[in-house]
C-alpha positions as CSV (number, residue, x, y, z in Angstrom):
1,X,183.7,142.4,96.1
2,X,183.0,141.7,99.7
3,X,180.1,143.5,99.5
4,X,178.9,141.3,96.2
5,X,179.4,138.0,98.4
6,X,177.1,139.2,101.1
7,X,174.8,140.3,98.9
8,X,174.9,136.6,97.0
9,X,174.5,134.7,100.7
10,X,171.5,136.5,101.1
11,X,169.9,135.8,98.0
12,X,171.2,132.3,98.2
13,X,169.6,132.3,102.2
14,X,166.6,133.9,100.8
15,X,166.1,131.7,97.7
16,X,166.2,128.8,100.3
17,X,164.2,130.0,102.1
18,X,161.5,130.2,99.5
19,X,162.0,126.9,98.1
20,X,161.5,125.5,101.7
21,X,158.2,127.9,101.6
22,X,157.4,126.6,98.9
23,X,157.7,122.9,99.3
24,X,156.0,123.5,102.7
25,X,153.1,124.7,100.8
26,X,153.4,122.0,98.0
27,X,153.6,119.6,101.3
28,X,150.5,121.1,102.5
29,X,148.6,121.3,99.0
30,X,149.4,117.5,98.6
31,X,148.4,116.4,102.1
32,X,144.8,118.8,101.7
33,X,144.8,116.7,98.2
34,X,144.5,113.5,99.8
35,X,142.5,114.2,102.6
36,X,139.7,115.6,100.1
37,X,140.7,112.0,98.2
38,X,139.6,110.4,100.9
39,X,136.0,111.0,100.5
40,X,134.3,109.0,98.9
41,X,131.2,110.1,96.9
42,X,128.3,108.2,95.5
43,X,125.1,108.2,93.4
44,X,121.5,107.4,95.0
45,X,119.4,107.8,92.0
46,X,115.7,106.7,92.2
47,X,112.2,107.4,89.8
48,X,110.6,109.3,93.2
49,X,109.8,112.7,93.1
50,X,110.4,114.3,96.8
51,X,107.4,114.2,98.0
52,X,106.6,110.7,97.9
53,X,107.1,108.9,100.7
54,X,110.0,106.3,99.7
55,X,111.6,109.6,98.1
56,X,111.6,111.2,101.4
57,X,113.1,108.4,103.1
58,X,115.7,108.2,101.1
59,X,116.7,111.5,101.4
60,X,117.0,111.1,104.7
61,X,119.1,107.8,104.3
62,X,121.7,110.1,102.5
63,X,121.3,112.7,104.9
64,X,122.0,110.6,108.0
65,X,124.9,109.0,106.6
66,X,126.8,112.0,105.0
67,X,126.3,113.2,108.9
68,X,127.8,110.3,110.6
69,X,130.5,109.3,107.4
70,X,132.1,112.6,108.5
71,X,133.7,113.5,105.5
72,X,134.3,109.6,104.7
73,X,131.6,109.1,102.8
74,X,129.0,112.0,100.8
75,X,125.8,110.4,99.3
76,X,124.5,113.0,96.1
77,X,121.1,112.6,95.3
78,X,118.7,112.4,92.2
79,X,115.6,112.2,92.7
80,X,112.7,112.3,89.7
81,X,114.3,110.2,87.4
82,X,117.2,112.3,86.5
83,X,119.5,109.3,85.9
84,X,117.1,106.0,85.4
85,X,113.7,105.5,85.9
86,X,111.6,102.5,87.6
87,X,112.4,100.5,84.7
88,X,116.0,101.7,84.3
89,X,117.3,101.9,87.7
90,X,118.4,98.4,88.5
91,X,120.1,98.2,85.6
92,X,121.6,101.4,86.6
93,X,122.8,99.9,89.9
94,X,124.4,96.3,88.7
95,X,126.2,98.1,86.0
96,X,127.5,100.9,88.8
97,X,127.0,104.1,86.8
98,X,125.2,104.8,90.1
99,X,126.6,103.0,93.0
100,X,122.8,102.8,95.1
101,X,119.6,103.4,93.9
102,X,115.6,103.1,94.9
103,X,114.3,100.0,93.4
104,X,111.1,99.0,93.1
105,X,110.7,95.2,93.1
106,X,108.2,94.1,91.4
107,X,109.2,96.0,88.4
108,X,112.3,95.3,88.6
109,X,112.9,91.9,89.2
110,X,110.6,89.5,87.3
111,X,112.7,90.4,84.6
112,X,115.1,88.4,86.4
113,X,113.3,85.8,88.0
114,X,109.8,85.7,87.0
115,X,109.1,83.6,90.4
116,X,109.2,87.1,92.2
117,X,106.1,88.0,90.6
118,X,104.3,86.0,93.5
119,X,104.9,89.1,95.8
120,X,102.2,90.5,93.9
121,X,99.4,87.8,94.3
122,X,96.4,89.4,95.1
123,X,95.8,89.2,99.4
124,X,98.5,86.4,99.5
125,X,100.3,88.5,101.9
126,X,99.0,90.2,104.7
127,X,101.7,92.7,105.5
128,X,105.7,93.7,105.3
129,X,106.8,92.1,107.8
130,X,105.5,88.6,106.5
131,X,106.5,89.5,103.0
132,X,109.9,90.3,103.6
133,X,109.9,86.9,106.3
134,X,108.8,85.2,103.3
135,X,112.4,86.1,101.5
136,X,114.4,86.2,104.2
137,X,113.6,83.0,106.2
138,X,111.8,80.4,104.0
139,X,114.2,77.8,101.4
140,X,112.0,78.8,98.4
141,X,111.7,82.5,99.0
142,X,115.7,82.7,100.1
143,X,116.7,81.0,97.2
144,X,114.8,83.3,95.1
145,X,115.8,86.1,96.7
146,X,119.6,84.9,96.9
147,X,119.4,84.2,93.0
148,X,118.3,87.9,91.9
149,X,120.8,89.6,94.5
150,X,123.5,87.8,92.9
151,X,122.3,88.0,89.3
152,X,122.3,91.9,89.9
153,X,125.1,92.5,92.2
154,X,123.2,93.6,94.4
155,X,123.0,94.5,98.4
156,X,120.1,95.7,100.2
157,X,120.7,98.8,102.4
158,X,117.2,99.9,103.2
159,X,113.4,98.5,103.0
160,X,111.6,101.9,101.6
161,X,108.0,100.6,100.9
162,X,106.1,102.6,98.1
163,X,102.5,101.4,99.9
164,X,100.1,99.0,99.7
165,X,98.3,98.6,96.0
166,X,94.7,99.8,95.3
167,X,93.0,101.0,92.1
168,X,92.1,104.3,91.8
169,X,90.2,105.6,88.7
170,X,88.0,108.4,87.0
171,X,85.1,106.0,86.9
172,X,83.2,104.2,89.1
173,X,84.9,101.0,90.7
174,X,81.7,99.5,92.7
175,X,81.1,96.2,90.2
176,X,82.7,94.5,87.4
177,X,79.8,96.0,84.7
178,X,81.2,99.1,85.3
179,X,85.0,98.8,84.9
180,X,84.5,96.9,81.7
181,X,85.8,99.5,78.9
182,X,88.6,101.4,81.3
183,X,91.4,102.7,79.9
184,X,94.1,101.1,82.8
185,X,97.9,101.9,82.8
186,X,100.0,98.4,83.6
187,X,103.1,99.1,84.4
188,X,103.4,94.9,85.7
189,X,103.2,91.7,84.0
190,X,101.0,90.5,87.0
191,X,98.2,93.5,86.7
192,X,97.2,92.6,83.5
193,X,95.1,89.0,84.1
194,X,92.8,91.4,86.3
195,X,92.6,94.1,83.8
196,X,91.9,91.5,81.3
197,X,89.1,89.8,83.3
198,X,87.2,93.0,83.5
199,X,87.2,93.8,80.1
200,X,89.5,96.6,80.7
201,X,92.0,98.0,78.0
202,X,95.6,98.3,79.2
203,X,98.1,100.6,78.2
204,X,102.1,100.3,79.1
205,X,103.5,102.9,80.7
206,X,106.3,104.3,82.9
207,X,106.0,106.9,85.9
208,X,106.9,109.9,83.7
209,X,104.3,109.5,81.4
210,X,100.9,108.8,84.2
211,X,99.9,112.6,84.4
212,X,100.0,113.3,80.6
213,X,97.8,110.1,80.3
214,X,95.9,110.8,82.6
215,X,95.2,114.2,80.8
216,X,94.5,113.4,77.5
217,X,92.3,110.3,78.5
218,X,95.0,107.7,76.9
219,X,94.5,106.2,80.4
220,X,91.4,106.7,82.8
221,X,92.3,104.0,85.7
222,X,95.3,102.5,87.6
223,X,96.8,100.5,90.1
224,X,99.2,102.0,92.5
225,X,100.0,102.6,96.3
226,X,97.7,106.3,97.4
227,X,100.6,108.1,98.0
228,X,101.7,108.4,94.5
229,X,98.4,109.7,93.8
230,X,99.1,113.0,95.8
231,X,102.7,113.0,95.1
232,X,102.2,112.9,91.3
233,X,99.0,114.9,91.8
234,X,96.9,111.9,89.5
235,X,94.1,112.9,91.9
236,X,93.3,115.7,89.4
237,X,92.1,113.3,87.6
238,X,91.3,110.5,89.7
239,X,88.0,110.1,92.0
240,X,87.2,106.9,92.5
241,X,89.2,104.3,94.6
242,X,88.7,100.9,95.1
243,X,89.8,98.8,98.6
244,X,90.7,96.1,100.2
245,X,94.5,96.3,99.4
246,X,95.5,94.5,96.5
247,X,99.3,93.5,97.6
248,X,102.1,95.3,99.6
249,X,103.8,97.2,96.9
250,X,108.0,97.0,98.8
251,X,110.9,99.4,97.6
252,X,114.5,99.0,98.6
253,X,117.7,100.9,98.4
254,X,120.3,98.5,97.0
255,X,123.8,99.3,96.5
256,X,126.1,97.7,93.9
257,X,127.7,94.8,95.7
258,X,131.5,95.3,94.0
259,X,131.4,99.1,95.0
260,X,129.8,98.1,98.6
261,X,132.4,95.3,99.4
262,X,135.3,97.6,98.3
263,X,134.3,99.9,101.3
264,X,135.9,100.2,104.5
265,X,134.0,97.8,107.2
266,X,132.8,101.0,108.9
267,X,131.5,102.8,106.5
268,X,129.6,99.3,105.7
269,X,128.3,99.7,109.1
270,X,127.2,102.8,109.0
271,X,125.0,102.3,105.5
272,X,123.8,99.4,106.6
273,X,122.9,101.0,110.4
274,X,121.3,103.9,109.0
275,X,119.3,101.5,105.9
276,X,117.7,99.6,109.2
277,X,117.0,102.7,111.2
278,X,115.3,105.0,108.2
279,X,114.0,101.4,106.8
280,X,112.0,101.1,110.2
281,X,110.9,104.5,110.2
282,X,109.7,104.4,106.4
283,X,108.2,101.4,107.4
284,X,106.2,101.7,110.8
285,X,104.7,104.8,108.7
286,X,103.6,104.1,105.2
287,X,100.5,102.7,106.3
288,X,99.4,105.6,107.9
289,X,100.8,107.7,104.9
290,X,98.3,106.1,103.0
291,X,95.3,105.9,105.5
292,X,96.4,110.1,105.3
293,X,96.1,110.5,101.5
294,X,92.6,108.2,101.4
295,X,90.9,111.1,103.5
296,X,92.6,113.6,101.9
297,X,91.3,112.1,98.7
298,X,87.7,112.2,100.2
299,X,87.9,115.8,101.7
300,X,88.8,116.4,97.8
301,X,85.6,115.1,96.9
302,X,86.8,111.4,95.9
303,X,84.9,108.6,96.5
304,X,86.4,105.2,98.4
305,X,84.7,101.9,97.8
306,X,85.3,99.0,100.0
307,X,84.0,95.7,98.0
308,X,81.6,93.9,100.7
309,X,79.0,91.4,100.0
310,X,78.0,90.5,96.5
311,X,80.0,92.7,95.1
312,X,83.3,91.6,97.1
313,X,81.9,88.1,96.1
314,X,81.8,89.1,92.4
315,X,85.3,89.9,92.1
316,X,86.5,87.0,94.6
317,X,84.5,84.4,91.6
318,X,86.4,86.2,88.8
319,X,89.8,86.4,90.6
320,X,89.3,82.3,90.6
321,X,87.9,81.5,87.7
322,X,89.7,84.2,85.5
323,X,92.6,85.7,86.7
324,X,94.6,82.8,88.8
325,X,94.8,80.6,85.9
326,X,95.6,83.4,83.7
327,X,98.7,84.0,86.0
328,X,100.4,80.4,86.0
329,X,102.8,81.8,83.7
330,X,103.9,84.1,85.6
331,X,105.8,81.7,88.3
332,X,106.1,78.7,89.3
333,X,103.5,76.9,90.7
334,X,105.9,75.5,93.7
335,X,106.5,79.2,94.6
336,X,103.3,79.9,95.1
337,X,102.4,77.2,97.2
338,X,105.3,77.6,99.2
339,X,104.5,81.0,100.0
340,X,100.7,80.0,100.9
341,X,101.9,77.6,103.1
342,X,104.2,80.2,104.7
343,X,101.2,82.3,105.4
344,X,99.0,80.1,106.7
């Protein structure tokens, strides 16, 4: 009987002993559990494929703050359109089925405020810097601005320019009689007074469908910054390019305002410290990514016009004549003044 007793005290001691083990581990399960709560991830989803220059930036956004959010904060990344594309992706962002995203501006916002379409007046403004100025600091541009951030719920992390805008086509570009009859992919409102004026056809169409255009001739000549035309590889079927610059194509990484204000103030910090630094860097290079692609678009065998004399006179008559007044629609005509007089 004695020897039964012991023999219960020692279970009873060892049964303890494994429910304390056991709520030690339980303990230790639920603590790991909320420190693996505490991380907080979130969606960057832009059109880009990675090896476009705003892509690449971006990336490197994420990268950068995953590195100093230490386990705070992890940034997952689709790139190529896996969640939205240019058209989609602000929509994706103010609904917050992706918390940030790349968005291109002038696709994206006219919808919301047609007054945004003066960002791509042709030569209004003569680089970022005064562009961005333009929103940021005058009362017409900042309401404007103001009014699509808060229509979208919207904050911006990171400027991420795509490049500035040229046409680049399978044809020759050197006069108005011989762009009449291209085949030209609008993807903006604002293109399509130009294409117009030259007699050009246009055809709608998003990022994901350029190349396979491009290849079956539905489109023969486009608009866009040079560095989608290596990144996309259009240059297969594009050798003729047309300068001066047509505008200063921007890009930004926005974040979705309710999911950026329910943040912690330094992990705030920390977006918005690394959306100036990378912005800077994207920045103070995307010129020179572009000057890059023009010669390696020549060494290909491309060739680069710059408009000059009669010719640049030619399209500087129709761009009056033709294409301003077609374009009065497409803002309002106190927007546009103000941001002439801002860049006077």
């Amino acid at each position: 009987m004695k020897h039964t007793k012991n023999n219960r005290r020692t279970f009873t001691k060892l049964s303890l002993a494994v429910a304390l083990a056991a709520g030690t581990f339980v303990s230790i399960g639920l603590q790991s559990t909320q420190v693996q709560a505490e991380e907080i991830v979130a969606k960057l989803a832009f059109h880009w494929n990675p090896k476009h220059h705003s892509a690449k930036h971006a990336i490197l956004f994420a990268e950068e703050v995953n590195k100093r959010a230490a386990g705070k904060l992890k940034i997952e990344v689709f790139p190529s359109g896996q969640l939205f594309g240019i058209r989609e992706i602000l929509g994706g962002v103010t609904s917050g089925a992706v918390q940030m995203g790349g968005i291109v501006p002038i696709v994206s916002f006219p919808p919301i405020n047609k007054n945004y379409n003066v960002a791509a007046f042709p030569q209004l403004f003569q680089s970022y810097e005064q562009q961005r100025n333009f929103f940021n600091t005058d009362p017409v541009g900042k309401k404007l601005w103001d009014d699509i951030t808060k229509k979208t719920n919207t904050t911006l992390l990171m400027y991420d320019p795509v490049g500035p805008v040229m046409t680049f086509s399978g044809k020759p570009l050197d006069s108005l009689a011989a762009m009449k009859g291209l085949k030209a992919r609008a993807l903006l409102k604002s293109e399509r007074p130009r294409w117009s004026a030259m007699g050009a056809n246009a055809v709608s169409l998003p990022t994901r469908e350029v190349y396979t255009s491009l290849q079956t001739g539905l489109i023969d000549t486009l608009n866009t910054p040079p560095g989608s035309v290596e990144a996309y590889s259009w240059w297969e079927y594009l050798n003729h390019a047309q300068l001066p610059y047509q505008f200063f194509s921007d890009a930004y990484v926005m974040a979705n305002s309710t999911w950026f204000n329910s943040l912690d103030p330094e992990l705030q910090k920390i977006l918005k410290d690394v959306g100036k630094e990378m912005g800077n860097l994207s920045t103070a290079t995307i010129l020179e990514t572009g000057d890059k692609t023009i010669a390696a678009f020549k060494k290909r065998g491309g060739t680069v016009i710059t408009l000059a004399g009669d010719a640049k006179a030619e399209f500087d008559t129709m761009m009056a004549d033709k294409v301003v007044p077609e374009m009065k629609d497409l803002f309002d005509e106190s927007v546009l003044e103000a941001a002439r007089n801002f860049v006077k």
